[in-house]
C-alpha positions as YAML, in Angstrom:
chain: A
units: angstrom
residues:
- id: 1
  name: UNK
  ca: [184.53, 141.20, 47.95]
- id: 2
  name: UNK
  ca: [187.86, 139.67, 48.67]
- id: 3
  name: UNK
  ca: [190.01, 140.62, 52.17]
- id: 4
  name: UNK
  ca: [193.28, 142.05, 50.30]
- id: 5
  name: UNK
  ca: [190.48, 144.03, 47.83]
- id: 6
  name: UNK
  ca: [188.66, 145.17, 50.49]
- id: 7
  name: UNK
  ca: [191.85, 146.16, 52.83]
- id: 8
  name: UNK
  ca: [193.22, 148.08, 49.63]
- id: 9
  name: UNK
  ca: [190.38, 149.93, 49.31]
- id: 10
  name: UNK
  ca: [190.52, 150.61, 53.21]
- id: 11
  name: UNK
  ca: [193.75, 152.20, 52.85]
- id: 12
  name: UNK
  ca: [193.21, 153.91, 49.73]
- id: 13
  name: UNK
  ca: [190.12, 155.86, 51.60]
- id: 14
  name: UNK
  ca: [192.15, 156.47, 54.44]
- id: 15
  name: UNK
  ca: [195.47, 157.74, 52.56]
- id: 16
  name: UNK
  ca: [193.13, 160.31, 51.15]
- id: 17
  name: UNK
  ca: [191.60, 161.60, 54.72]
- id: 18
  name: UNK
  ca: [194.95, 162.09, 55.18]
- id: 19
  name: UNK
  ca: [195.76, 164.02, 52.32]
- id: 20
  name: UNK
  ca: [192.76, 166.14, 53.32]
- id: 21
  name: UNK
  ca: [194.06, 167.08, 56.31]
- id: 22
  name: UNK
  ca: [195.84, 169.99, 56.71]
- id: 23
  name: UNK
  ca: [197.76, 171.89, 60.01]
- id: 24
  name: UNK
  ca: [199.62, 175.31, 60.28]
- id: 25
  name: UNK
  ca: [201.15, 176.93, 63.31]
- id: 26
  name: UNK
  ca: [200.57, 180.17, 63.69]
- id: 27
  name: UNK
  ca: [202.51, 182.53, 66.05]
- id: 28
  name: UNK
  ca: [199.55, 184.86, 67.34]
- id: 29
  name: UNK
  ca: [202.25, 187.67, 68.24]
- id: 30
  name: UNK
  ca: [202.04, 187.14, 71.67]
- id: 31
  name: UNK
  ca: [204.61, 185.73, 74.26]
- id: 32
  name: UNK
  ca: [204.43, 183.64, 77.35]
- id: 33
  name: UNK
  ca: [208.13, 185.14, 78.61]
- id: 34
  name: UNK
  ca: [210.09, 187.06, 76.14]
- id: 35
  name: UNK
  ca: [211.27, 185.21, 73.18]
- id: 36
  name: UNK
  ca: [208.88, 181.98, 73.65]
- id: 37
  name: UNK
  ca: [206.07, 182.93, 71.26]
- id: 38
  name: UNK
  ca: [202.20, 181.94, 71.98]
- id: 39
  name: UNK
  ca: [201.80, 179.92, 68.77]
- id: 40
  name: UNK
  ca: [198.50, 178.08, 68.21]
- id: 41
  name: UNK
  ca: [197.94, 175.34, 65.48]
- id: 42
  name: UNK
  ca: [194.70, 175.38, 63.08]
- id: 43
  name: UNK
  ca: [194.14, 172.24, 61.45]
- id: 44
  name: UNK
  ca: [191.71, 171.69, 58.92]
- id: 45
  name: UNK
  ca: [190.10, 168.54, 57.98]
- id: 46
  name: UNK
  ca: [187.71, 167.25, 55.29]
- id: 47
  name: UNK
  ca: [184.74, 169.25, 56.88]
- id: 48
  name: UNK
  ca: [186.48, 170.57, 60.39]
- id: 49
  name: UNK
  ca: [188.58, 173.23, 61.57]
- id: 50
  name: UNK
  ca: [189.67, 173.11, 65.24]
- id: 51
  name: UNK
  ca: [192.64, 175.32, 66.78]
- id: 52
  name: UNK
  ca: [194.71, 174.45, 70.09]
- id: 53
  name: UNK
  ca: [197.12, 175.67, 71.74]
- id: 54
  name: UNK
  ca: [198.44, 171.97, 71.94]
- id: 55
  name: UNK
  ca: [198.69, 172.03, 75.94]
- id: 56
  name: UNK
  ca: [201.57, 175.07, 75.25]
- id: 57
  name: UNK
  ca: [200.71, 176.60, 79.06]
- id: 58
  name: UNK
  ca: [200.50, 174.16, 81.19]
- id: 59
  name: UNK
  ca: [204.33, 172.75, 79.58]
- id: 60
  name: UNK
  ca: [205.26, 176.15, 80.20]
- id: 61
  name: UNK
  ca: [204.17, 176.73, 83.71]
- id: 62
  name: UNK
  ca: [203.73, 173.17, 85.02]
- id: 63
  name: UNK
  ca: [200.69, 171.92, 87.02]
- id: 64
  name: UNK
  ca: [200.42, 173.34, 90.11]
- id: 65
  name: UNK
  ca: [197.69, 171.46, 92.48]
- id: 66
  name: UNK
  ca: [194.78, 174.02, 92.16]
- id: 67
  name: UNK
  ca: [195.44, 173.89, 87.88]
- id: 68
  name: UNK
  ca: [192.02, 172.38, 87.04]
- id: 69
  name: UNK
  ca: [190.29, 174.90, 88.79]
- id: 70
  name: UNK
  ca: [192.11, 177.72, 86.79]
- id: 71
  name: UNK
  ca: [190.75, 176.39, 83.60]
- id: 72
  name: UNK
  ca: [187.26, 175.93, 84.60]
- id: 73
  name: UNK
  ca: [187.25, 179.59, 85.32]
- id: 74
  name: UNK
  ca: [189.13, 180.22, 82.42]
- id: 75
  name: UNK
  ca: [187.17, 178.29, 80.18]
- id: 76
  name: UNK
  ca: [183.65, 180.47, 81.66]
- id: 77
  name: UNK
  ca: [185.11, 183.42, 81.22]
- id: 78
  name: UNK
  ca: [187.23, 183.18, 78.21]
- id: 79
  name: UNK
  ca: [184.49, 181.02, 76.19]
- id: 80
  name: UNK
  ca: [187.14, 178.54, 75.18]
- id: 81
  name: UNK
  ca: [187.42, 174.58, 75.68]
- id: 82
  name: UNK
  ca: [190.28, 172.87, 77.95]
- id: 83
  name: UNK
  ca: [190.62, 169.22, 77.91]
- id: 84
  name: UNK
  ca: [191.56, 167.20, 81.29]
- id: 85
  name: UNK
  ca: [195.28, 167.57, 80.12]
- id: 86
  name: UNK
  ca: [195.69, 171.26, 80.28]
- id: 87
  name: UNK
  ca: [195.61, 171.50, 76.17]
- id: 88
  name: UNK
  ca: [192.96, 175.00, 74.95]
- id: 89
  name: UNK
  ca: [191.37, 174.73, 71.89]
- id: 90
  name: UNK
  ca: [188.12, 174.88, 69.67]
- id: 91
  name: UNK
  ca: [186.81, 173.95, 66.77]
- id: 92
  name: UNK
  ca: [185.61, 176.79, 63.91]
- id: 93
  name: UNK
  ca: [182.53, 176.44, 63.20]
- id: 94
  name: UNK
  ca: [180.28, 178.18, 60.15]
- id: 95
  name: UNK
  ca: [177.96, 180.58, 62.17]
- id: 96
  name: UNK
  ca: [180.55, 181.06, 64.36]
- id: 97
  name: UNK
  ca: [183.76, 183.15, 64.44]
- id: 98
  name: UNK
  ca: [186.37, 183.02, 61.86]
- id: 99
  name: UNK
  ca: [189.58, 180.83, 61.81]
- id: 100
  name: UNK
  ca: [191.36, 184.57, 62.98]
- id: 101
  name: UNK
  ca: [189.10, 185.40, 65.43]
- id: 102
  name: UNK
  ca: [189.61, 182.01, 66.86]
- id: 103
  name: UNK
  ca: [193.03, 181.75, 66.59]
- id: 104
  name: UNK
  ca: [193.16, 184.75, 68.48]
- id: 105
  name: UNK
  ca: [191.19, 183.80, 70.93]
- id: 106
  name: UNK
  ca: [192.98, 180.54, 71.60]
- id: 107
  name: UNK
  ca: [196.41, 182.23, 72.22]
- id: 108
  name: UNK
  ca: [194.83, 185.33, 74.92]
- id: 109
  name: UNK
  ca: [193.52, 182.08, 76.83]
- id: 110
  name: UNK
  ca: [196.88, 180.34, 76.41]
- id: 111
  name: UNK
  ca: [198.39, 182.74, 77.71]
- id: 112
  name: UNK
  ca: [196.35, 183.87, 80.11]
- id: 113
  name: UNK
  ca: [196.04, 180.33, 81.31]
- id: 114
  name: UNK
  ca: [199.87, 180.67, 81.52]
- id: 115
  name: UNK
  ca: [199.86, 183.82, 83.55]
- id: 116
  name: UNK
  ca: [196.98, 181.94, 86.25]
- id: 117
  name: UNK
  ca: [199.55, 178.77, 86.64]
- id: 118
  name: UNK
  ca: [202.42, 180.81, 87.41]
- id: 119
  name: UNK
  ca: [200.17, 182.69, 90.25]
- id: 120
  name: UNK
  ca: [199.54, 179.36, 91.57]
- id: 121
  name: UNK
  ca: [202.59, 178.06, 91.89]
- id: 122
  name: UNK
  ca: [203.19, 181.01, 94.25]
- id: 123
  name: UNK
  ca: [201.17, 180.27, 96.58]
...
């Protein structure tokens, strides 16, 4: 096959991943102060759903030094995911939870996550 065929096709097949691909914010009713909404964002992919709170706490409340361990607990006791940068999320998965359910349980840990670095700084 020729190189511009083949990088056509490349792009054609990636243009429609794309299309797939879908994102909403939602705001989960919730607010970190009053006024600043917890909103979480579910995107949906060809065969995935994940929802994330897109790191919303920790640029809230900043990163005070003992941050990392406040997820860890967070993360046992709140059955949720946090990545090394602060951001909550999880994917939806089909024996699992709904997208609500999850969505749900994305902004509680947001905020409580929230709540925990704003302790810490205090210290």
């Amino acid at each position: 096959m020729h190189p511009e065929h083949e990088r056509r096709e490349a792009a054609a097949a990636w243009r429609g991943r794309q299309a797939a691909r879908t994102e909403t914010v939602i705001d989960a009713g919730l607010e970190y102060r009053p006024g600043d909404p917890v909103r979480v964002r579910v995107v949906r992919r060809e065969r995935r759903t994940s929802v994330t709170d897109d790191g919303a706490a920790i640029s809230e409340a900043g990163r005070p030094l003992r941050w990392r361990e406040a997820a860890d607990r967070l993360e046992r006791e709140l059955d949720v995911n946090f990545s090394q940068r602060g951001v909550v999320a999880l994917p939806v998965v089909a024996a699992g939870p709904g997208v609500e359910a999850i969505v749900q349980r994305i902004a509680a840990a947001s905020l409580a996550f929230y709540q925990e670095l704003l302790e810490l700084d205090v210290e």
